[in-house]
Backbone as CSV, one residue per row, in Angstrom:
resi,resn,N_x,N_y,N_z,CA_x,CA_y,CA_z,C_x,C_y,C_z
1,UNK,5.428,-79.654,-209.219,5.274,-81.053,-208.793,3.955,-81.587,-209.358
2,UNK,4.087,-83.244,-209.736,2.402,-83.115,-210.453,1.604,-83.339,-209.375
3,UNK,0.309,-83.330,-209.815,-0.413,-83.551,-209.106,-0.640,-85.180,-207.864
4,UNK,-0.491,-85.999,-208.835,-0.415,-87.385,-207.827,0.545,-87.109,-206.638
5,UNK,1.921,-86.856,-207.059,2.464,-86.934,-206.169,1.858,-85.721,-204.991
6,UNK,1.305,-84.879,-205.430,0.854,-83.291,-204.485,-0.122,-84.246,-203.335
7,UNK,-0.908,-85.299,-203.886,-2.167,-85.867,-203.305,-1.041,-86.726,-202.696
8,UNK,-0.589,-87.595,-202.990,0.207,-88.180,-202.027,1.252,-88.172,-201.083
9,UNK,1.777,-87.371,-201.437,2.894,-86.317,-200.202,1.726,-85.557,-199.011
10,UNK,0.477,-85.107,-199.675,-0.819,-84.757,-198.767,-1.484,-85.726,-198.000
11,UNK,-1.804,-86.747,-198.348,-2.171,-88.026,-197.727,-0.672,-88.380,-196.658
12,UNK,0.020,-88.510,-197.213,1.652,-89.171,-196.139,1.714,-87.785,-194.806
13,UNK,1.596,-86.672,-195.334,1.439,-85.260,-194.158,0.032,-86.350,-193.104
14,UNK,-1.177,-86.359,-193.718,-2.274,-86.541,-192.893,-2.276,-87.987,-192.313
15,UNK,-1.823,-88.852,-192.990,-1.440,-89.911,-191.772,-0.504,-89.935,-190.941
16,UNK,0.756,-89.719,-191.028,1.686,-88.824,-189.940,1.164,-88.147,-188.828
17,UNK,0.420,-87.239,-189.581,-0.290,-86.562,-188.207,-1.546,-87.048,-187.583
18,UNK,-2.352,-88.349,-187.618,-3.147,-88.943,-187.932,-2.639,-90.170,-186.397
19,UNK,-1.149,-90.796,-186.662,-0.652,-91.671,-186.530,-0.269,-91.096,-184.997
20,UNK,0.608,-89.834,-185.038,1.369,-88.615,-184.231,-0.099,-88.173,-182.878
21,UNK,-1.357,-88.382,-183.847,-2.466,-87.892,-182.477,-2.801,-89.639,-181.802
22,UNK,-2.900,-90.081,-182.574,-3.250,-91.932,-181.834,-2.120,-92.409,-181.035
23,UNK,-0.977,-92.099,-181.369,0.513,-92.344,-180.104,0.433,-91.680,-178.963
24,UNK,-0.118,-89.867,-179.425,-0.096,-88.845,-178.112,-1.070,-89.784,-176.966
25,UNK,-2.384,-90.013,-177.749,-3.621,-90.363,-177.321,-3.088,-91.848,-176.248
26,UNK,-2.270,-92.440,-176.631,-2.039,-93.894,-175.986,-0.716,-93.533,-175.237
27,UNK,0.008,-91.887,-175.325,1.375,-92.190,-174.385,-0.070,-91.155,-173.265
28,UNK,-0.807,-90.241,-173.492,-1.818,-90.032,-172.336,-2.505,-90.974,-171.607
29,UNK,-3.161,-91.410,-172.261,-3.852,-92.650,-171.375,-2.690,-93.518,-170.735
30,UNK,-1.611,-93.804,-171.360,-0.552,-94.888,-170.323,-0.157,-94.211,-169.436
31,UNK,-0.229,-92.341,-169.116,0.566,-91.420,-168.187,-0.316,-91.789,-167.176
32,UNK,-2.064,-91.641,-167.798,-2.750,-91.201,-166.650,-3.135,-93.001,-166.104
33,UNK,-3.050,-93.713,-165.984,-3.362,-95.230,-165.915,-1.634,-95.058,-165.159
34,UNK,-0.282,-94.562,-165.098,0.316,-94.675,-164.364,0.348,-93.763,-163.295
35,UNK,-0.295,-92.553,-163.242,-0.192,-91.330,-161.863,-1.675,-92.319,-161.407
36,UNK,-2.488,-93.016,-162.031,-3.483,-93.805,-160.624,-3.087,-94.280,-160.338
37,UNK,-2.287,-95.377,-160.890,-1.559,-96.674,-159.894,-0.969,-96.004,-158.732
38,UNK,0.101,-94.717,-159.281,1.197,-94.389,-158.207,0.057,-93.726,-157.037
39,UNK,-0.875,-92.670,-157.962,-1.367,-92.430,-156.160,-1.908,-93.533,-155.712
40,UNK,-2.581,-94.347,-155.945,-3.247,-95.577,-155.105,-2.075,-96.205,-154.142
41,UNK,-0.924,-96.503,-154.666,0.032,-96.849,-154.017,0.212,-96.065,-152.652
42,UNK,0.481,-94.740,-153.205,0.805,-93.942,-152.117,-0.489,-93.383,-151.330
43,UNK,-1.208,-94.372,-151.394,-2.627,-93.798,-150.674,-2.966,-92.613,-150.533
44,UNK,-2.919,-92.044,-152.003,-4.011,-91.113,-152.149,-5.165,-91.475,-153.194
45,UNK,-6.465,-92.263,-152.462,-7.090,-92.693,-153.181,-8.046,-91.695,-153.912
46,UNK,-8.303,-90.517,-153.219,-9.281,-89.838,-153.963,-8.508,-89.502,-155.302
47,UNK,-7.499,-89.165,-155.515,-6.599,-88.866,-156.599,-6.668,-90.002,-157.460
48,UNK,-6.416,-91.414,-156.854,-6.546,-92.380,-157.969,-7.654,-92.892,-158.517
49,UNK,-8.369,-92.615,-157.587,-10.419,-92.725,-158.374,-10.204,-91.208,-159.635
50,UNK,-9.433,-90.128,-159.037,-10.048,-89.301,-160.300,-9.804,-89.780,-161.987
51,UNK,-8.212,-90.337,-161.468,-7.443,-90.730,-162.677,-7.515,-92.190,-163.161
52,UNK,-8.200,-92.889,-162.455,-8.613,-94.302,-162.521,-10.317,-94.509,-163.670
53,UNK,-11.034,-93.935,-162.894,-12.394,-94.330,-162.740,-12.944,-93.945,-164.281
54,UNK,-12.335,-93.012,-165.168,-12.856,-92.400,-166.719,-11.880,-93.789,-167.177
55,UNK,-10.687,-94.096,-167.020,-10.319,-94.944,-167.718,-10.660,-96.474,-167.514
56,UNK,-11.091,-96.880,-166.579,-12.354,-97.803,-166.218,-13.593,-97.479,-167.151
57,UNK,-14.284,-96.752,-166.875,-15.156,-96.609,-168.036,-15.135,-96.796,-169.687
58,UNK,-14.065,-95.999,-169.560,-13.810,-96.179,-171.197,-12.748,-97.929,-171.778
59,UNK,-13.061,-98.438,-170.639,-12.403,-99.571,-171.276,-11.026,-100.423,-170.760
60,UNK,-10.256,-99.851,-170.085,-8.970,-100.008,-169.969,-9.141,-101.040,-168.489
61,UNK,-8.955,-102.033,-169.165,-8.974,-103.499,-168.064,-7.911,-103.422,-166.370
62,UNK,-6.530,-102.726,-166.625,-5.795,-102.454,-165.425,-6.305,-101.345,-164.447
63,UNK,-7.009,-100.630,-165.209,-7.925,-99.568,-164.483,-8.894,-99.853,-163.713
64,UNK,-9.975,-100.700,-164.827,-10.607,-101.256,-164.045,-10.790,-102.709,-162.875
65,UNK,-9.593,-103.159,-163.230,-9.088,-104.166,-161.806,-8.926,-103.021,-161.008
66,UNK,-8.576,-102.275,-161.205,-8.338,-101.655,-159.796,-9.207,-100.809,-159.171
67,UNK,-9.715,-100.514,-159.695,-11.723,-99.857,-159.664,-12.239,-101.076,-158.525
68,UNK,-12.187,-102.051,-158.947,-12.556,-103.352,-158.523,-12.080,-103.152,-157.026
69,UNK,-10.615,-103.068,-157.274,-10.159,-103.623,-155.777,-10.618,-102.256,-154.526
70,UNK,-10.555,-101.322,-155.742,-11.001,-99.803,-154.312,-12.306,-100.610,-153.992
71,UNK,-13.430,-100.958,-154.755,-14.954,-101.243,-154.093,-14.534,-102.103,-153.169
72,UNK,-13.505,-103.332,-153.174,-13.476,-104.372,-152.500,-12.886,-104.297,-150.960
73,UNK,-11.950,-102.837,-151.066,-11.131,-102.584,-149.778,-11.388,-101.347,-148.967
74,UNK,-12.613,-100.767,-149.731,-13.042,-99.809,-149.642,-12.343,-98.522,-149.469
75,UNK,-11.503,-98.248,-150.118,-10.397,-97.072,-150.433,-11.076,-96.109,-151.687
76,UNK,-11.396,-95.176,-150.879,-12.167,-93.924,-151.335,-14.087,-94.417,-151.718
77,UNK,-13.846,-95.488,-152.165,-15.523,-95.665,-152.684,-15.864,-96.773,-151.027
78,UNK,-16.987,-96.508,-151.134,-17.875,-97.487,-149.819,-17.866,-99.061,-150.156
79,UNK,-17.429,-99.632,-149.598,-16.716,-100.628,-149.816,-18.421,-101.695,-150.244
80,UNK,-18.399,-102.460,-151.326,-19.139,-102.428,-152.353,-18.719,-103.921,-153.103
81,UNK,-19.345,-105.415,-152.415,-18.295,-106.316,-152.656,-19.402,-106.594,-154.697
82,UNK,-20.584,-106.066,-154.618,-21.170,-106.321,-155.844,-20.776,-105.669,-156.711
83,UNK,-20.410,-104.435,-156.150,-19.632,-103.199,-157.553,-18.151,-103.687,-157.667
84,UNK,-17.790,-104.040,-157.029,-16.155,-105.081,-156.940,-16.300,-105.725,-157.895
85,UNK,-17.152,-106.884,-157.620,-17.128,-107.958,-158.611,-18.061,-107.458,-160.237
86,UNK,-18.624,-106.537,-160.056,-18.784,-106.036,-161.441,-17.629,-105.426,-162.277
87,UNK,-16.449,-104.634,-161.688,-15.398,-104.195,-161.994,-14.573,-105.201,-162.371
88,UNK,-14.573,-106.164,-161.080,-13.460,-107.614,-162.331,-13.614,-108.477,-163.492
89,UNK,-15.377,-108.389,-163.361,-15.902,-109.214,-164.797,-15.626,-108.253,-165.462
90,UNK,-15.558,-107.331,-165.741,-15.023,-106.314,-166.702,-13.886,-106.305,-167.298
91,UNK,-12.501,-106.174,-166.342,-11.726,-106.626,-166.343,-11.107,-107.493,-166.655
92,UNK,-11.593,-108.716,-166.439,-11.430,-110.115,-167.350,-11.811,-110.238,-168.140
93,UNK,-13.232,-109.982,-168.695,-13.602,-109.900,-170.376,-12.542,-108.909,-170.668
94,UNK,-11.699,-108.279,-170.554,-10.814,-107.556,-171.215,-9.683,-107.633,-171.354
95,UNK,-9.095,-109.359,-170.506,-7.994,-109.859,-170.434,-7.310,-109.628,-169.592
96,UNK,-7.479,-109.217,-168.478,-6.859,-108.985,-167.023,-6.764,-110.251,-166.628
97,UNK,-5.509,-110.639,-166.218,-5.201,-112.372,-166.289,-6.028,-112.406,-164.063
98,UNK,-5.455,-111.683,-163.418,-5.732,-111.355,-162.127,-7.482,-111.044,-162.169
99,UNK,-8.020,-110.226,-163.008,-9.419,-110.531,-162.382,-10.075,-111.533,-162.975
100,UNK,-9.830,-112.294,-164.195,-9.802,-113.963,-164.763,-9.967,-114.726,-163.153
101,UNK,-9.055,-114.737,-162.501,-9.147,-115.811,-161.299,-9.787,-114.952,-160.333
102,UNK,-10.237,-113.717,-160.142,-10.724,-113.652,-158.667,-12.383,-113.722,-159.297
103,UNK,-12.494,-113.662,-160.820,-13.925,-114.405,-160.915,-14.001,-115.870,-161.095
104,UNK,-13.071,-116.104,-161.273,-13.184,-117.713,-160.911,-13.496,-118.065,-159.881
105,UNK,-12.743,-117.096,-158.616,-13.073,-117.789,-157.493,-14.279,-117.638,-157.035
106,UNK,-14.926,-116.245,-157.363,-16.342,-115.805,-156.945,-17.327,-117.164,-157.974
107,UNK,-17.147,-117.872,-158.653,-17.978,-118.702,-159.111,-17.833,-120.074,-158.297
108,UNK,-16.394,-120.162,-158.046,-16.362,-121.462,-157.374,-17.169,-121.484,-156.233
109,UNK,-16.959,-119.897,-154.973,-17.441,-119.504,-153.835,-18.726,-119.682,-153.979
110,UNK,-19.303,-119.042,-154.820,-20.633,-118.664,-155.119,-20.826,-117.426,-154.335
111,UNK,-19.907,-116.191,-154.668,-19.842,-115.511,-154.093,-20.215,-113.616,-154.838
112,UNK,-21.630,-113.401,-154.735,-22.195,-112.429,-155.601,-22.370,-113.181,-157.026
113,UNK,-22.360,-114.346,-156.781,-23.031,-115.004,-157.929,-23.675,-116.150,-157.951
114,UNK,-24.320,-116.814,-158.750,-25.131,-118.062,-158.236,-23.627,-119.412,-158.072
115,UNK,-23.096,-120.099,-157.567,-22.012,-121.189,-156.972,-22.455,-121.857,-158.459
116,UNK,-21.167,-121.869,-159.423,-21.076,-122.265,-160.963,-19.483,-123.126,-160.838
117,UNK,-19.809,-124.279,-160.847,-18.099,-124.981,-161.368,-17.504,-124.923,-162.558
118,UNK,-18.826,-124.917,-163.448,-17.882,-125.157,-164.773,-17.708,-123.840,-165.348
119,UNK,-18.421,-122.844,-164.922,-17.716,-121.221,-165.224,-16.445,-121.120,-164.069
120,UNK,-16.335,-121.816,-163.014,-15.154,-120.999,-162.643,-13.927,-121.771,-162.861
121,UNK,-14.000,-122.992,-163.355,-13.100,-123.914,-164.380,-12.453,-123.173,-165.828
122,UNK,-13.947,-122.643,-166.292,-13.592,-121.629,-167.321,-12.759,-120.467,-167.310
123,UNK,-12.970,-119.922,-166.348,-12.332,-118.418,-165.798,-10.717,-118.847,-164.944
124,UNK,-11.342,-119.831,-164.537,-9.497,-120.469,-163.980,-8.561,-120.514,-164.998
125,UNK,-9.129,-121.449,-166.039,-8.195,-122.187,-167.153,-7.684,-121.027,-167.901
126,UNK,-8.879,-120.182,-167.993,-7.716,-118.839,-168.995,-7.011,-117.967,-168.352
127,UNK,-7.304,-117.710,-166.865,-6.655,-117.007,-166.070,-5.028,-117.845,-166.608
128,UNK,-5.112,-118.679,-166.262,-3.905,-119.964,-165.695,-2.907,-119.896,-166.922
129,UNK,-4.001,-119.930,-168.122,-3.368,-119.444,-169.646,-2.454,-118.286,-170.084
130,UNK,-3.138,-117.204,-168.913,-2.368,-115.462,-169.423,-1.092,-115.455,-168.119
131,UNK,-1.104,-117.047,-167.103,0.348,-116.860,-166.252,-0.103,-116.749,-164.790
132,UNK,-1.192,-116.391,-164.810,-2.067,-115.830,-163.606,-1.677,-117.572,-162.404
133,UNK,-0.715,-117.383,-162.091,-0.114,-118.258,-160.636,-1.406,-118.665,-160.107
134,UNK,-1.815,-118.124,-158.848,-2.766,-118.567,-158.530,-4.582,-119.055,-159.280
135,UNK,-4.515,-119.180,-160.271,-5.709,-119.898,-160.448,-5.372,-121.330,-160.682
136,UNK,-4.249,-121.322,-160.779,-4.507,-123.272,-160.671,-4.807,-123.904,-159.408
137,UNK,-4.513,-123.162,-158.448,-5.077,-123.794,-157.638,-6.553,-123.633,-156.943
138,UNK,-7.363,-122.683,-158.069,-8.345,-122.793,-158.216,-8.902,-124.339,-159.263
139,UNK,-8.432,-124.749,-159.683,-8.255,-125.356,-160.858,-8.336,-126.486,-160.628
140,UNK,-7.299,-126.984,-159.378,-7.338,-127.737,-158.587,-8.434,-128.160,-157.633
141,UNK,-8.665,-127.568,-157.046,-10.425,-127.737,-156.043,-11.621,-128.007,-156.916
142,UNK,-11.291,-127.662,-158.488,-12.540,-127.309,-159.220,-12.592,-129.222,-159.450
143,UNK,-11.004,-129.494,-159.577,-11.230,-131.236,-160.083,-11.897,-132.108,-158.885
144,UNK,-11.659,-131.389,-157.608,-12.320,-132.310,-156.632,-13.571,-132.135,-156.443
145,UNK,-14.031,-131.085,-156.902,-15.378,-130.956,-156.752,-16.509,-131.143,-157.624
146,UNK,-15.729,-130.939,-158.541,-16.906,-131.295,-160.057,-17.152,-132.477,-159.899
147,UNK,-18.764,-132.419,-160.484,-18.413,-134.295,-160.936,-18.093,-134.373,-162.226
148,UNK,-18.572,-135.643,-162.582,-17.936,-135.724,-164.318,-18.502,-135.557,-165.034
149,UNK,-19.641,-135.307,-165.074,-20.529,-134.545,-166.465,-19.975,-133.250,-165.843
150,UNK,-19.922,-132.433,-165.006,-19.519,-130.782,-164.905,-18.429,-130.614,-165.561
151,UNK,-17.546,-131.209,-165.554,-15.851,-131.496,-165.708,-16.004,-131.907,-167.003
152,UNK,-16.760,-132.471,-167.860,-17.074,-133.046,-169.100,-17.704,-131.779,-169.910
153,UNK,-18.839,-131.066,-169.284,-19.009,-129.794,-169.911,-17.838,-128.662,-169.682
154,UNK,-17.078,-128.480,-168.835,-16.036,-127.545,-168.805,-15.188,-128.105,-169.865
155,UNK,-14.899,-129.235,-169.864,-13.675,-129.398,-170.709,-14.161,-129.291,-172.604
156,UNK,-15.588,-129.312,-172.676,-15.791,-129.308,-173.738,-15.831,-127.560,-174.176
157,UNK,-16.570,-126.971,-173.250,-16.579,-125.321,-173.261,-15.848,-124.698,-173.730
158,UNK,-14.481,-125.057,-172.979,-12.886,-124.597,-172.940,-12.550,-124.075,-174.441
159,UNK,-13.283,-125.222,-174.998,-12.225,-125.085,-176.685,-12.864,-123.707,-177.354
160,UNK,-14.057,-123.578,-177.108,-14.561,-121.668,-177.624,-14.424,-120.850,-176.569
161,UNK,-13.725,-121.240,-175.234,-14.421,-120.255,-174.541,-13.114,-119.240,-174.911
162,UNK,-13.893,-117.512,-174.766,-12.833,-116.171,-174.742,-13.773,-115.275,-174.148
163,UNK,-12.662,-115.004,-173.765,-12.936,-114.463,-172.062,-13.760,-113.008,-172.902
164,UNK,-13.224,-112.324,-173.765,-13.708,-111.438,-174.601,-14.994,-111.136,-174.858
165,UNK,-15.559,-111.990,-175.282,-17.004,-112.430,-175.887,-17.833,-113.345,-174.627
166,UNK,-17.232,-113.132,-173.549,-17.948,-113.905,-172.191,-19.078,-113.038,-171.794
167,UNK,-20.342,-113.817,-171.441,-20.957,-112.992,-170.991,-21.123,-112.364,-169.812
168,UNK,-21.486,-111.195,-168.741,-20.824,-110.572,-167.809,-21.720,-111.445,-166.775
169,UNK,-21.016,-111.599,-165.734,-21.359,-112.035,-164.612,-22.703,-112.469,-164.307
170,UNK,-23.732,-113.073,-163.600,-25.189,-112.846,-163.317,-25.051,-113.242,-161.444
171,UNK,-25.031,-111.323,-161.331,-25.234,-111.592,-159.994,-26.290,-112.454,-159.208
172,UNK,-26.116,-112.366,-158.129,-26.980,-113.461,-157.531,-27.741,-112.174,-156.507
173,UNK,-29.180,-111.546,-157.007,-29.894,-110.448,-156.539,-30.254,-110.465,-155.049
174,UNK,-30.546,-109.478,-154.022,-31.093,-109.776,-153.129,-32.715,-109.538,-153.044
175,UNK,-33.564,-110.927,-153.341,-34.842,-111.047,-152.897,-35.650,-109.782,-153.085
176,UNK,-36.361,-109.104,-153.462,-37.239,-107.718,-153.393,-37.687,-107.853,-152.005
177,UNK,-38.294,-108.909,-151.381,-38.863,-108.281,-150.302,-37.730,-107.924,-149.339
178,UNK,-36.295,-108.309,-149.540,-35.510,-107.863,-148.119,-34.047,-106.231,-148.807
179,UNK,-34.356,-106.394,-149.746,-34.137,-105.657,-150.596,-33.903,-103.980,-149.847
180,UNK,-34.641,-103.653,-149.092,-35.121,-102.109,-148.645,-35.059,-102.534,-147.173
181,UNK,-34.915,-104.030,-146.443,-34.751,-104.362,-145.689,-32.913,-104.358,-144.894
182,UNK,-32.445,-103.023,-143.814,-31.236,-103.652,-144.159,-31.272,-104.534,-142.289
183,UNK,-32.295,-104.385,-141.874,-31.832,-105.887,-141.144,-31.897,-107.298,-141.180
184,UNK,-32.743,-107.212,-142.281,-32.484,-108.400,-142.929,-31.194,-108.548,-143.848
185,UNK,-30.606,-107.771,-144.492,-29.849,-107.880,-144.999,-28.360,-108.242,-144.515
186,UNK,-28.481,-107.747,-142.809,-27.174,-108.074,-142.182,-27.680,-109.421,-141.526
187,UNK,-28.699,-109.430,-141.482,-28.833,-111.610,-141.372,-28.680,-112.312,-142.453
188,UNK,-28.609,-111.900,-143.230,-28.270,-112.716,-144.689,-26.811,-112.323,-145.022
189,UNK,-25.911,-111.146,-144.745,-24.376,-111.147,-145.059,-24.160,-112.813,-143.470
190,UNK,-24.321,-112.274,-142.700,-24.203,-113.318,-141.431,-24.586,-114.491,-141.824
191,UNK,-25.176,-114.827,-142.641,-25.412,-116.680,-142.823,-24.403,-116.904,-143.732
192,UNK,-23.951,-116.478,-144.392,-22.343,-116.909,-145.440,-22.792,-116.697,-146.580
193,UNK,-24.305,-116.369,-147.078,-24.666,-116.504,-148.225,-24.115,-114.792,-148.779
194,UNK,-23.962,-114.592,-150.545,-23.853,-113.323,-150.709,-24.935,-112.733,-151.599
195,UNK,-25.368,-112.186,-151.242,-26.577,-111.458,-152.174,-25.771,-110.194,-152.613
196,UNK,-26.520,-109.602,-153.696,-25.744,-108.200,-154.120,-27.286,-107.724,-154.150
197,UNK,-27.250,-105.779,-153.725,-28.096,-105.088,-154.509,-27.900,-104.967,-155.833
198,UNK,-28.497,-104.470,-156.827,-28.492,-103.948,-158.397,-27.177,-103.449,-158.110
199,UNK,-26.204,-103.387,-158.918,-25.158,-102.807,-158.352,-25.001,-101.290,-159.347
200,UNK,-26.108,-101.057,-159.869,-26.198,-99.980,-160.821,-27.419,-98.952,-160.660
């Protein structure tokens, strides 16, 4: 056989097998991203933090919505509403149409973040874009409440904004001096306001 073809029948072997480890690699990660869902379902959360929480890390947006929702319901991790909402900005920069609107709403709320209309206009509108039902009616409150320069900068935003290239959240810190303080800190969850520790 000549040679070209020897190099290229060798090259067609090594992408095959090349192609054969990047499929294994993505039917693993879709196995283990489905035995978390199922144990979470079936409430076994320590099981779904094991099989959840590396694929959260490494990237995988359904993982980490749901990373999110254990901090938020406190199922296996200590219920953690700043590590929550760090898990859904994650999540949504990664196209999770569902944590798209529950940071919308934390902007509209002003909730572990500084109270932003025209970011949670932003985070609505693309939520609303990927199907995500409930953010329009985030979407909705955002028109009664904005005024019209806010509503004038959202609508101008809109046309670059991606959720991708968004920048992550800016929690809203708790104070240094009450910080190490936690009775102050349960007078400040008690006034409605939300402060987060560092959540890192």
């Amino acid at each position: 056989m000549p040679l070209h073809r020897l190099i290229r029948s060798g090259l067609a072997g090594m992408s095959l097998l090349a192609l054969l480890a990047v499929e294994s690699r993505a039917l693993s990660v879709g196995d283990e991203l489905e035995r978390g869902l199922a144990a979470h379902t079936a409430g076994n959360f320590e099981q779904a933090a094991r099989l959840l929480f590396p694929l959260a890390v490494n990237g995988d947006p359904e993982a980490q919505f749901k990373i999110g929702e254990m901090y938020e319901t406190g199922d296996f991790f200590r219920r953690d509403a700043c590590r929550s909402l760090v898990w859904y900005d994650k999540a949504a920069r990664g196209g999770h149409a569902t944590a798209m609107s529950y940071v919308a709403l934390s902007y509209m709320q002003g909730e572990g973040v500084i109270q932003d209309p025209v970011r949670a206009h932003l985070w609505a509108t693309a939520a609303a874009a990927r199907g995500e039902y409930g953010s329009e009616t985030v979407i909705q409150v955002m028109w009664l409440v904005m005024s019209d320069a806010q509503f004038a900068t959202a609508q101008r935003l809109q046309l670059d904004f991606r959720p991708e290239t968004a920048p992550p959240v800016d929690l809203y810190p708790v104070p240094q001096a009450f910080a190490r303080d936690d009775a102050m800190l349960e007078r400040l969850g008690r006034s409605g306001l939300s402060w987060c520790r560092n959540p890192w």
